[in-house]
Backbone bond lengths (Angstrom), bond angles and torsions (degrees), N, CA, C in turn:
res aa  C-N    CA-C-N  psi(-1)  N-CA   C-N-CA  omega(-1)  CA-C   N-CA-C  phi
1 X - - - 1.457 - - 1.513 110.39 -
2 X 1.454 110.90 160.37 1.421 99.00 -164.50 1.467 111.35 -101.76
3 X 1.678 114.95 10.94 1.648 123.53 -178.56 1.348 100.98 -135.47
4 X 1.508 134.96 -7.02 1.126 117.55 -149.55 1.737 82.42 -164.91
5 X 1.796 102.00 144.96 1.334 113.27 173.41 1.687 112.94 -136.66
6 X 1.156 119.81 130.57 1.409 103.24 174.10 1.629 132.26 -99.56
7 X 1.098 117.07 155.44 1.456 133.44 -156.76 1.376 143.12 -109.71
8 X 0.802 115.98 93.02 1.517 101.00 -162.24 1.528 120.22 -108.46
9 X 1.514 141.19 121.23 1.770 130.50 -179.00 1.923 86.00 -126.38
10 X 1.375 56.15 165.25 1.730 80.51 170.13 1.336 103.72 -128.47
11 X 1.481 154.60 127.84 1.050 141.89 139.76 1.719 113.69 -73.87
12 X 1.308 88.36 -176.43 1.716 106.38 -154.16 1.714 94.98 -73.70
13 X 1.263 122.65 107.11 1.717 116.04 149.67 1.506 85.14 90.36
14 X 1.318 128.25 45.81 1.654 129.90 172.82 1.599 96.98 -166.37
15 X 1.720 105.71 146.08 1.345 103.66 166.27 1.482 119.20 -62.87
16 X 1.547 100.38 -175.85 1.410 121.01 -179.77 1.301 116.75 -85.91
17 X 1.810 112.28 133.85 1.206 125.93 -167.12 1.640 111.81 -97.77
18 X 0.932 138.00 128.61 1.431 129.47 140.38 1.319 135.66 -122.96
19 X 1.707 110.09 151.67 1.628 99.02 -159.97 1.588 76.27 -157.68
20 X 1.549 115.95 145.96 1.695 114.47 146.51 1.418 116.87 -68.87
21 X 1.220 87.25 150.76 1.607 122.23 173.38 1.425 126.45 -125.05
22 X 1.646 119.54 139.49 1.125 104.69 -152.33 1.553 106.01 -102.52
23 X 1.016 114.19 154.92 1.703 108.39 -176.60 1.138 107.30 -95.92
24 X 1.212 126.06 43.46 1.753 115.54 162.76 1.883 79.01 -176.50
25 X 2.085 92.77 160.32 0.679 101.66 167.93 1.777 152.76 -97.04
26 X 1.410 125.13 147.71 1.532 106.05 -148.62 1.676 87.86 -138.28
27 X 1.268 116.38 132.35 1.389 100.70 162.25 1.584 99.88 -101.03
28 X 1.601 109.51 139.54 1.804 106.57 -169.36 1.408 92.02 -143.46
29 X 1.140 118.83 143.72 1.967 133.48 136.78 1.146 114.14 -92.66
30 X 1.285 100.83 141.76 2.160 99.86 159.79 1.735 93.72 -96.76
31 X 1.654 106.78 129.30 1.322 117.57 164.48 1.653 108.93 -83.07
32 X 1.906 101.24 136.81 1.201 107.78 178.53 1.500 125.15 -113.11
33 X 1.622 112.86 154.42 1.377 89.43 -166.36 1.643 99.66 -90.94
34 X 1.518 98.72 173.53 1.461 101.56 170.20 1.244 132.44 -72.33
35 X 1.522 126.00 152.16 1.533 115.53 -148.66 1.950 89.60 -97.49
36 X 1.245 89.28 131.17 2.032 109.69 167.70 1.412 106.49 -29.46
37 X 1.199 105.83 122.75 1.689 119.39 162.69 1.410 107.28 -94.04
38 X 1.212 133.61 -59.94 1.469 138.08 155.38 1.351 104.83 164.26
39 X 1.799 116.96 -10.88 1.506 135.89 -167.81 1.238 90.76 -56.85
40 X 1.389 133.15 173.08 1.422 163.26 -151.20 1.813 87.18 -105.82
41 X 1.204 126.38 127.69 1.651 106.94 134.55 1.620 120.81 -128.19
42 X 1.486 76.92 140.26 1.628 87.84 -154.01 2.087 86.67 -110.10
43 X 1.711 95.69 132.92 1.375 110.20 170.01 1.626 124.42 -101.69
44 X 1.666 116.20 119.24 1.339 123.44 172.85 1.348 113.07 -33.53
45 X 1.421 113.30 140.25 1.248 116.70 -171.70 1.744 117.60 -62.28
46 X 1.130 112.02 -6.96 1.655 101.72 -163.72 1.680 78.81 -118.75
47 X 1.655 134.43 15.19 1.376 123.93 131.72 1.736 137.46 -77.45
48 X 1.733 80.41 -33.16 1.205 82.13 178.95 1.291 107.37 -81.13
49 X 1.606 146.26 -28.94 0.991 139.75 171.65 1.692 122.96 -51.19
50 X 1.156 101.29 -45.10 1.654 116.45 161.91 1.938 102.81 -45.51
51 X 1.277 110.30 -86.40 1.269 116.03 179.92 1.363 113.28 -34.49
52 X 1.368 142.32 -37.16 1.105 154.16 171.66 1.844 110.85 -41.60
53 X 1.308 85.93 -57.58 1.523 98.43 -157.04 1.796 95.73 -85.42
54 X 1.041 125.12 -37.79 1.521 131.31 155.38 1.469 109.22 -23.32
55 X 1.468 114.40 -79.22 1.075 124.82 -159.68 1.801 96.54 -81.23
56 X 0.928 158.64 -53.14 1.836 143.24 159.31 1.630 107.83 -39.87
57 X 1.266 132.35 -45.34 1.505 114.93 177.02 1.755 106.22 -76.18
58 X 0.958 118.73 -35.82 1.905 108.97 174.90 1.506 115.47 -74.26
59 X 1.628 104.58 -7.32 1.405 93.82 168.07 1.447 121.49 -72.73
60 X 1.445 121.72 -16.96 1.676 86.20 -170.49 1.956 102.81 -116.07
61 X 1.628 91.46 26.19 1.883 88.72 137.01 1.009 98.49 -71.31
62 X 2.213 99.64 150.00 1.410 104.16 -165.40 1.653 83.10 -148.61
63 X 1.047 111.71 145.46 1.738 119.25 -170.36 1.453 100.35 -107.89
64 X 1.076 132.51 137.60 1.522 158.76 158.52 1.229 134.32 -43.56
65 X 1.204 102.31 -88.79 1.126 127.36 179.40 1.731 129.19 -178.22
66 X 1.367 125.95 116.51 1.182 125.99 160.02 1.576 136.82 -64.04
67 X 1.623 113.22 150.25 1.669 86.79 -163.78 1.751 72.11 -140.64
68 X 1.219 120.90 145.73 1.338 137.22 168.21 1.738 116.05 -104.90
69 X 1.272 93.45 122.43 1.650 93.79 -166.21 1.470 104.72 -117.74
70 X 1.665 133.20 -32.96 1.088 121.21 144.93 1.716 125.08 -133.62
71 X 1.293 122.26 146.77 1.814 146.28 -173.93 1.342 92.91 -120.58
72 X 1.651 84.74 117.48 1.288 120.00 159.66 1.801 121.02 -91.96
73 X 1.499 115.63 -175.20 1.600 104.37 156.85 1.510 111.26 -79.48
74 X 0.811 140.87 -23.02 1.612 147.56 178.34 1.351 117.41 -111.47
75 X 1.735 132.78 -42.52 1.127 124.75 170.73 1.629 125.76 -117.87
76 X 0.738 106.10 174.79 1.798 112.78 159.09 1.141 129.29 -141.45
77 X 1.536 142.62 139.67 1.230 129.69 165.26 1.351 124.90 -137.94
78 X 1.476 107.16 162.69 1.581 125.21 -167.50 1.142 138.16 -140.49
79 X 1.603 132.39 -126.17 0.936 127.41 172.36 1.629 103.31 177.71
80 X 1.620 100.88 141.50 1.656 93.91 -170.41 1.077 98.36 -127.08
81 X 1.252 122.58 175.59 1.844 123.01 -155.65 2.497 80.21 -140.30
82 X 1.417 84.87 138.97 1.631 79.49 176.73 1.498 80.78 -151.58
83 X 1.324 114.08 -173.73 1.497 147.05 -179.11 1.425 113.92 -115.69
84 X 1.308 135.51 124.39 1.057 135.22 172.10 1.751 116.94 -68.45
85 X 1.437 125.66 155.69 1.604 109.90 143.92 1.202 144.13 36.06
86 X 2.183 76.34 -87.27 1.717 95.83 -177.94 1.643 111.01 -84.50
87 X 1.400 115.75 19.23 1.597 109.46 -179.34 1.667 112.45 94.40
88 X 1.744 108.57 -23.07 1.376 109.84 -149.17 1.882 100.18 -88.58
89 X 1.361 109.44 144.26 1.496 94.70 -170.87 1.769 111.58 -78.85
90 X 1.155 105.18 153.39 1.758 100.41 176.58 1.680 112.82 -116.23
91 X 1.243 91.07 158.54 1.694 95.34 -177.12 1.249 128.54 -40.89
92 X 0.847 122.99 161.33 2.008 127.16 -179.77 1.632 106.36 -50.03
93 X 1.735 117.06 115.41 1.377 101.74 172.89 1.756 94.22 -103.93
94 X 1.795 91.46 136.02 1.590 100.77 171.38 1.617 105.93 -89.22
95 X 1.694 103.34 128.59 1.354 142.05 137.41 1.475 150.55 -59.47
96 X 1.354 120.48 142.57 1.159 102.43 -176.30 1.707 96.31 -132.85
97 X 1.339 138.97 130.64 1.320 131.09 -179.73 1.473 114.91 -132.21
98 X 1.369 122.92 118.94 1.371 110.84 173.10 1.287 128.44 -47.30
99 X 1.526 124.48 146.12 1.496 133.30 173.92 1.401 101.45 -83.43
100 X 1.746 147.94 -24.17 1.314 131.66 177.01 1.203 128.71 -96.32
101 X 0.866 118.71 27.40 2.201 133.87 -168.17 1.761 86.34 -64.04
102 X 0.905 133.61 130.90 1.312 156.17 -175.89 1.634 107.11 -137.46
103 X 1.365 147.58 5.47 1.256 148.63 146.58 1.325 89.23 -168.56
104 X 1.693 90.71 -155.05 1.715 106.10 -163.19 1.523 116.25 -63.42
105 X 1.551 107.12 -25.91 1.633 94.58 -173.57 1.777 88.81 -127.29
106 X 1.432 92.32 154.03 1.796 117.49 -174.95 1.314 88.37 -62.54
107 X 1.594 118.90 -57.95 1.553 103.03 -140.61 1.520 91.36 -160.69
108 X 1.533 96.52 176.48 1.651 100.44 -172.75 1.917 108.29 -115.19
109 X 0.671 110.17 171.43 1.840 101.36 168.80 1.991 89.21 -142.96
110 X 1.627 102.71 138.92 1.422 88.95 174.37 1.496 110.83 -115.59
111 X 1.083 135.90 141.51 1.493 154.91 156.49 2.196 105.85 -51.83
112 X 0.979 145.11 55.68 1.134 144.90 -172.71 1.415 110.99 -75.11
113 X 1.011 132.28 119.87 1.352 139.77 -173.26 1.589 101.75 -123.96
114 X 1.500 121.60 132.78 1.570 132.75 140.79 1.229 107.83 -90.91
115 X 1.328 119.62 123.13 1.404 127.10 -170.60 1.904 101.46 -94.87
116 X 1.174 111.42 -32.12 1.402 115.44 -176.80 1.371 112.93 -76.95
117 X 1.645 141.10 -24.45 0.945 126.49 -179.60 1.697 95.53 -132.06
118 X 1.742 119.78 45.28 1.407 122.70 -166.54 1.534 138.09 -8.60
119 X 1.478 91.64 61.62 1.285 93.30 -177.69 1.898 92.62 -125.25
120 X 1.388 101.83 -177.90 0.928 113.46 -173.98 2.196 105.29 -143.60
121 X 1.608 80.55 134.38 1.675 115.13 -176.67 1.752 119.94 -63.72
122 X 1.278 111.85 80.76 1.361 125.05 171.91 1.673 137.38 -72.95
123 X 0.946 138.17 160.00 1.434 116.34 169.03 1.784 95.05 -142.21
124 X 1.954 101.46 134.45 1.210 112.15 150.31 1.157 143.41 -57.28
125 X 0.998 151.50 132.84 1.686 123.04 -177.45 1.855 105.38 -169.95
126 X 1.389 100.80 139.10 1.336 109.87 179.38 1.347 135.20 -82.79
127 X 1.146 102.91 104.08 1.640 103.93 -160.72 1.257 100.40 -112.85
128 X 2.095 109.41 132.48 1.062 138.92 -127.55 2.051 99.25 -82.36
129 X 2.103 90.69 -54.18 1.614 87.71 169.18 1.584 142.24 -30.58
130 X 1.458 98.11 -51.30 1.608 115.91 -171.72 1.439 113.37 -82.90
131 X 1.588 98.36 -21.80 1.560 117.78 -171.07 1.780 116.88 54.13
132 X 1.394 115.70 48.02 1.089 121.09 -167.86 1.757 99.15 -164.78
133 X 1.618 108.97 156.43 1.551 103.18 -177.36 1.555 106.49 -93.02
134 X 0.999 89.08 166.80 1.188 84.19 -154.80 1.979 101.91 -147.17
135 X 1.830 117.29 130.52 1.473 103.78 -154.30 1.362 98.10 -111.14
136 X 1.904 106.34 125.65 1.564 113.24 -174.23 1.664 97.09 -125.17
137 X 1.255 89.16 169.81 2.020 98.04 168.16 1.371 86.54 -67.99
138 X 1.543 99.35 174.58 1.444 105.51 -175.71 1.983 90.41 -88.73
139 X 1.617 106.63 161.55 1.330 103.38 -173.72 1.681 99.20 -168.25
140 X 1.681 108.25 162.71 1.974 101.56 171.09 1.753 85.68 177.07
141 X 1.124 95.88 173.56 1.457 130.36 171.18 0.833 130.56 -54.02
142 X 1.547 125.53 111.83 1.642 111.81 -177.36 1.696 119.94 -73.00
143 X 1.320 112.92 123.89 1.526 108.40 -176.68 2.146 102.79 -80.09
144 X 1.698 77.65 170.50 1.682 76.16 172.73 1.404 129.16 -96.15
145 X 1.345 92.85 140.94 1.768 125.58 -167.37 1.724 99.82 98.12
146 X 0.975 106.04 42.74 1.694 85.11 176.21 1.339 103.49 -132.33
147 X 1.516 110.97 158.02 1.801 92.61 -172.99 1.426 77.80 -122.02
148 X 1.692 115.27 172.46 1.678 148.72 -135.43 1.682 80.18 -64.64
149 X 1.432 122.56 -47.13 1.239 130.24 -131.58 1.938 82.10 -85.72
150 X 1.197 104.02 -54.30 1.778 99.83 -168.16 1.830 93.98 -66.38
151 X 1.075 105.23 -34.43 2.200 91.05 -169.57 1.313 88.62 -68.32
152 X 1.358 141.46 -24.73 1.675 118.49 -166.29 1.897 91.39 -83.69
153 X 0.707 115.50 -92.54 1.871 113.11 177.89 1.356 114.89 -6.27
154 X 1.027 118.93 -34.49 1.686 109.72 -168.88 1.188 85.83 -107.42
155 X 1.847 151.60 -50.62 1.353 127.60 164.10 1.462 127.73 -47.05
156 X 1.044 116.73 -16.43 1.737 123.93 177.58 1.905 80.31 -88.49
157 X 1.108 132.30 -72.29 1.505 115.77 -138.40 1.657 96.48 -72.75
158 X 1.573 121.27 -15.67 1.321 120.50 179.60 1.249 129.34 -83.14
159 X 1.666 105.44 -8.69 1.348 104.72 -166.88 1.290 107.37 -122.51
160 X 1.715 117.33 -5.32 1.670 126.01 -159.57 1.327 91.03 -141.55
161 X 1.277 141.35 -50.69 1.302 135.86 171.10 1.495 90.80 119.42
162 X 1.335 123.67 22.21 1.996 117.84 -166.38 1.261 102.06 -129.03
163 X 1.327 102.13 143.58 1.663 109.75 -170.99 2.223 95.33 -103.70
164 X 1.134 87.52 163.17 1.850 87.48 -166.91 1.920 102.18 -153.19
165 X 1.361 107.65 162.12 1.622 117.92 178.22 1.737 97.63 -101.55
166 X 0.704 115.49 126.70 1.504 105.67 167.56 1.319 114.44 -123.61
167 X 1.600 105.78 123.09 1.365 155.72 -125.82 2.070 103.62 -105.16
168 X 0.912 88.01 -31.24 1.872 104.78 -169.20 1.475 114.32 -168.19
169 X 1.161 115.71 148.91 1.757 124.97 -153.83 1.545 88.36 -137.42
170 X 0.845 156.12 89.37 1.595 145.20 154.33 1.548 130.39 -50.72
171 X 1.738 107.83 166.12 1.452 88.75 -159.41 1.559 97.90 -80.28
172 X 1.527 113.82 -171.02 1.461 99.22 159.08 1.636 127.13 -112.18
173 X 1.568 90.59 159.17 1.562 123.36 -134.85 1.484 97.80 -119.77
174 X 1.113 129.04 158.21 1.800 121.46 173.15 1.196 127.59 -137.63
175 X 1.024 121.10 121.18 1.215 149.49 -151.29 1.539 103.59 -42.88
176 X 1.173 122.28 -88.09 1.536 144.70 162.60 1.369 130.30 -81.01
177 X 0.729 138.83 -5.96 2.121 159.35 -172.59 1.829 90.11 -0.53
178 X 1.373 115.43 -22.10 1.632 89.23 -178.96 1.808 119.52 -84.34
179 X 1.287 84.71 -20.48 2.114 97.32 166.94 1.766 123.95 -119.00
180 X 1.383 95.06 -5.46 1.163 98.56 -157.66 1.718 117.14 -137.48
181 X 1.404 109.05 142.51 1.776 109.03 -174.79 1.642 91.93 -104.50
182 X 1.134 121.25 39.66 1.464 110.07 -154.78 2.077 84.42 -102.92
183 X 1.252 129.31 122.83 0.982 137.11 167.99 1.974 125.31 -106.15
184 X 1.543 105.23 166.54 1.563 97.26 -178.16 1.366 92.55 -164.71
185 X 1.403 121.48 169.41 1.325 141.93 -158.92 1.692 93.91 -139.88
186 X 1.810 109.79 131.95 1.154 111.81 172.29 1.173 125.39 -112.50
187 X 1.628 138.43 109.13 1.054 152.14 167.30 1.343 158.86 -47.76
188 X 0.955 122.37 71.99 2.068 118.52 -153.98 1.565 106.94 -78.67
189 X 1.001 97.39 125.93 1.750 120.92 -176.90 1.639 126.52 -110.82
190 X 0.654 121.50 121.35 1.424 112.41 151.86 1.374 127.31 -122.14
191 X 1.530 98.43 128.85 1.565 97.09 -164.78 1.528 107.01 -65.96
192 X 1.505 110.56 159.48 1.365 127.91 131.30 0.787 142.41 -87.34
193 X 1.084 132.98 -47.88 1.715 142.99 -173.10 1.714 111.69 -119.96
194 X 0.986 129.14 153.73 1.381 141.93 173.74 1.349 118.77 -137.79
195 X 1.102 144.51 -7.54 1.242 138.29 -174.03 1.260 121.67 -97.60
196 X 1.622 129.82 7.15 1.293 154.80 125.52 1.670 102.81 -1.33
197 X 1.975 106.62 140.05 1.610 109.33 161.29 1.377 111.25 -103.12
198 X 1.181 121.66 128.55 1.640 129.10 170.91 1.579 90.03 -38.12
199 X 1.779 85.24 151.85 2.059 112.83 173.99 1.596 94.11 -127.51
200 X 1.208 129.19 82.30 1.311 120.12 157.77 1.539 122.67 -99.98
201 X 1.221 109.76 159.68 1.154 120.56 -179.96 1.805 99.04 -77.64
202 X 1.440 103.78 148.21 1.722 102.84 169.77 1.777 124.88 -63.37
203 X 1.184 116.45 -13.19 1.418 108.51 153.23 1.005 125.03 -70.74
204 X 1.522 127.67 -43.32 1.842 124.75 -177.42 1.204 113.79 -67.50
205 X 1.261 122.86 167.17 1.327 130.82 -143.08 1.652 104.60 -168.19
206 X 1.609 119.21 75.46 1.409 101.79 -146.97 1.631 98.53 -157.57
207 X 1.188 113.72 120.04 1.459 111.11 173.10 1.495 118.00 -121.69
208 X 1.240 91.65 145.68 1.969 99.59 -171.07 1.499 103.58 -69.58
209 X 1.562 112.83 133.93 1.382 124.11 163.14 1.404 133.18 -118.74
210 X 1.252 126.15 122.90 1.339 118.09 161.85 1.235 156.84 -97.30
211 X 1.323 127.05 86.08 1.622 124.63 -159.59 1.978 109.68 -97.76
212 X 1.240 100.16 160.05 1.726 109.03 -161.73 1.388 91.66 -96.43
213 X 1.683 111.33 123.21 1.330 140.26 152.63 1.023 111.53 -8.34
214 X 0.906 149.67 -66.74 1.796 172.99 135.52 1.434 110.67 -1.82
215 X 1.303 124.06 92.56 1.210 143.35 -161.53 2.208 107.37 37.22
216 X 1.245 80.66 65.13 1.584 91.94 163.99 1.416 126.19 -71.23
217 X 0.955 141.31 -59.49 1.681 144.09 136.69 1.703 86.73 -13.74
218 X 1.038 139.12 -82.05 1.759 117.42 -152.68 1.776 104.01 -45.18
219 X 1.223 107.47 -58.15 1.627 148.98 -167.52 1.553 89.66 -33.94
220 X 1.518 122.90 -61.04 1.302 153.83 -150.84 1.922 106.92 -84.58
221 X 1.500 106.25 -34.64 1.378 125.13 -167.73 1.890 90.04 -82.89
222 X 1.280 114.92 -57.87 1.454 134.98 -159.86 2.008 100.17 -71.72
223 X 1.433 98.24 -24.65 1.991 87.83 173.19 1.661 95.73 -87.74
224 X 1.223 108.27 -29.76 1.944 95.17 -176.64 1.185 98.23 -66.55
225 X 1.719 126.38 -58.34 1.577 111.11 -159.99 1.313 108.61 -63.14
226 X 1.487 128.38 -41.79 1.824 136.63 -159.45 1.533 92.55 -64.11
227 X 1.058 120.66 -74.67 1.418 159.27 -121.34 1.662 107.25 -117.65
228 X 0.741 123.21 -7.07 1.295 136.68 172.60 1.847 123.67 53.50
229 X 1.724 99.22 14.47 1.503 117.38 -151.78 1.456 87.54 -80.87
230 X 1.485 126.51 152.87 1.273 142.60 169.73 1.400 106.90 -87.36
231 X 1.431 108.64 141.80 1.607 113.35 172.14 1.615 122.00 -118.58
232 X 1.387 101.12 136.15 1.379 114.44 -174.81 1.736 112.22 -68.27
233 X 1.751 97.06 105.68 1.484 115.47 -176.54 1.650 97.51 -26.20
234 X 1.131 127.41 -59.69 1.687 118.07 -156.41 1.358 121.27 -88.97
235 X 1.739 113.09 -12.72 1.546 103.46 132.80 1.513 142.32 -92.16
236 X 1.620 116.14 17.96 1.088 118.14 138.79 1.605 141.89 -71.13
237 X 1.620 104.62 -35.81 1.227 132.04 158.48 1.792 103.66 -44.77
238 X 1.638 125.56 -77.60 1.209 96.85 159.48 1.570 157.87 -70.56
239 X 0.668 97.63 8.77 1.723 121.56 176.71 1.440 101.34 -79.58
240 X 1.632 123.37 -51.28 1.359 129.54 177.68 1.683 107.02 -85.37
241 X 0.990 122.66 -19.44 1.648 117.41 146.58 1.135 126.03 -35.47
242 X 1.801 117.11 -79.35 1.209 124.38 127.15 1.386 134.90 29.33
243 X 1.166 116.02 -91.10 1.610 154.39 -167.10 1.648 96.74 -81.29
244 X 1.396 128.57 -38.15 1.151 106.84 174.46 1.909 122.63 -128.44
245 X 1.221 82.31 7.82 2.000 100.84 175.79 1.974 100.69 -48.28
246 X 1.424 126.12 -46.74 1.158 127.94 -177.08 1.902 120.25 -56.14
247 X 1.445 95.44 -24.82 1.534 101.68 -174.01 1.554 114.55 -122.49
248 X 1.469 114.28 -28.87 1.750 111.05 139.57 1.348 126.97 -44.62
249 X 1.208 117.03 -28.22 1.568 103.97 -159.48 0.917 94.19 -133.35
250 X 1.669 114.73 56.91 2.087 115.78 167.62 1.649 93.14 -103.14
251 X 1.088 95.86 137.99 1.714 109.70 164.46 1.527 106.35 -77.26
C-alpha cells in the first residue's frame, strides 16, 4: 500500500499481533471530544451557519465501494474507492476496520479518578507495535450484550484490580477517522475500591499506575524523557486540558 503497511510479531508465549504501520514518519494525536454533561449545547448562529454549509457541500462526496484484502483476528484492511466534490473518482483510500465491533462503539477508554488522594488511575502496558510501554487510561472492547457502562467496570476491575461509580458515559468518538472506523466511548469514574487482583489475559502485559492530577502533562513528559515510556496521545490531550483549562477559560 502506498500509506500504510501491515505487520505482524509474535511475542514470546502470546499470540500473533497485527496492526498497520506507517511508512513514513508523522508525529499525530487523535483529538478528543469532550465527554456529555447532559447540558444543552447550543451553537452561535454564524456557527451554525458555517456547520450548515459544511455538512450540504460534503454531502455529495459519494463512496463506492470497499474491498477487503486482508482479516485478521482483531483487524482487517482495505481500500475504498469514493468521488470527490467535483464528481471525479479518486484513487483507492487504504483502511483499516476492526473485526470485533459488537455495537456502536469498539471500545471504551476510562477517565478514573481518586478523589481522596487526587490523583488519577493509569495503566502501563506493553504494546507490541512500538515495542515499548507505553502509559494509557485504562481501556478495552466492548463484548456482546454489554452496554459502554458494564465494558468500562469490568475493564477497570480487569485491568487495575479497582472497582469504580461511573459518573458519565460519552457519546462515541473515533479514534483515528483518517485510517480508521475504529470508535470508543469515554467514561468518568471514580473509584471505590482498589484492593482488587488484575484478570488479564496471558498476552497483556500491564500494570496499574497512579500519577497526581496536579501538573499531569509534566508527570507524563518526565516518564517519556526518564523512562523512555510512550504516551497515549488522548491522555496527553487531557493532561494539557488540565494544564491549561485555568487560562482558556478566563472571561
Amino acid at each position: 500500500w502506498a500509506w500504510l503497511e501491515t505487520c505482524r510479531v509474535r511475542s514470546a508465549g502470546s499470540r500473533e499481533w497485527a496492526w498497520p504501520a506507517r511508512l513514513y514518519y508523522m508525529t499525530m494525536a487523535e483529538s478528543r471530544e469532550g465527554t456529555c454533561t447532559g447540558n444543552e449545547r447550543v451553537l452561535d448562529a454564524n456557527t451554525r451557519a458555517k456547520v450548515e454549509g459544511i455538512k450540504e457541500r460534503f454531502g455529495s462526496i459519494k463512496q463506492k465501494f470497499k474491498q477487503w484484502s486482508l482479516s485478521g483476528q482483531w483487524l482487517k484492511f482495505g481500500v475504498v474507492c469514493y468521488s470527490g466534490l467535483d464528481g471525479k473518482e479518486r484513487p483507492p483510500y487504504e483502511i483499516v476496520q476492526r473485526t470485533t465491533k459488537k455495537g456502536n462503539c469498539d471500545s471504551v477508554d476510562i477517565i478514573a479518578t481518586i478523589k481522596a488522594k487526587n490523583m488519577i488511575l493509569l495503566v502501563a502496558v506493553y504494546r507490541p507495535p512500538t515495542d515499548r510501554v507505553s502509559i494509557e487510561p485504562p481501556s478495552g472492547l466492548v463484548e456482546s450484550g454489554e452496554s459502554l457502562e458494564q465494558a468500562a467496570l469490568r475493564e477497570l476491575a480487569e485491568e487495575t484490580g479497582c472497582q469504580g461509580d461511573i459518573k458519565t458515559v460519552g457519546p462515541e468518538v473515533y479514534i483515528d477517522p483518517w485510517k480508521s472506523t475504529e470508535s470508543t466511548a469515554v467514561c468518568i469514574a471514580d473509584i471505590t475500591k482498589s484492593n482488587g487482583a488484575q484478570a488479564l489475559d496471558e498476552d497483556e502485559f500491564l500494570e496499574p499506575l497512579e500519577l497526581p492530577l496536579k501538573n499531569l502533562a509534566g508527570q507524563l513528559e518526565l516518564l517519556h524523557r526518564e523512562y523512555g515510556f510512550i504516551i497515549d496521545s488522548r491522555l496527553y490531550y487531557f493532561a494539557l486540558g488540565l494544564q491549561m483549562a485555568p487560562t482558556l477559560l478566563q472571561k
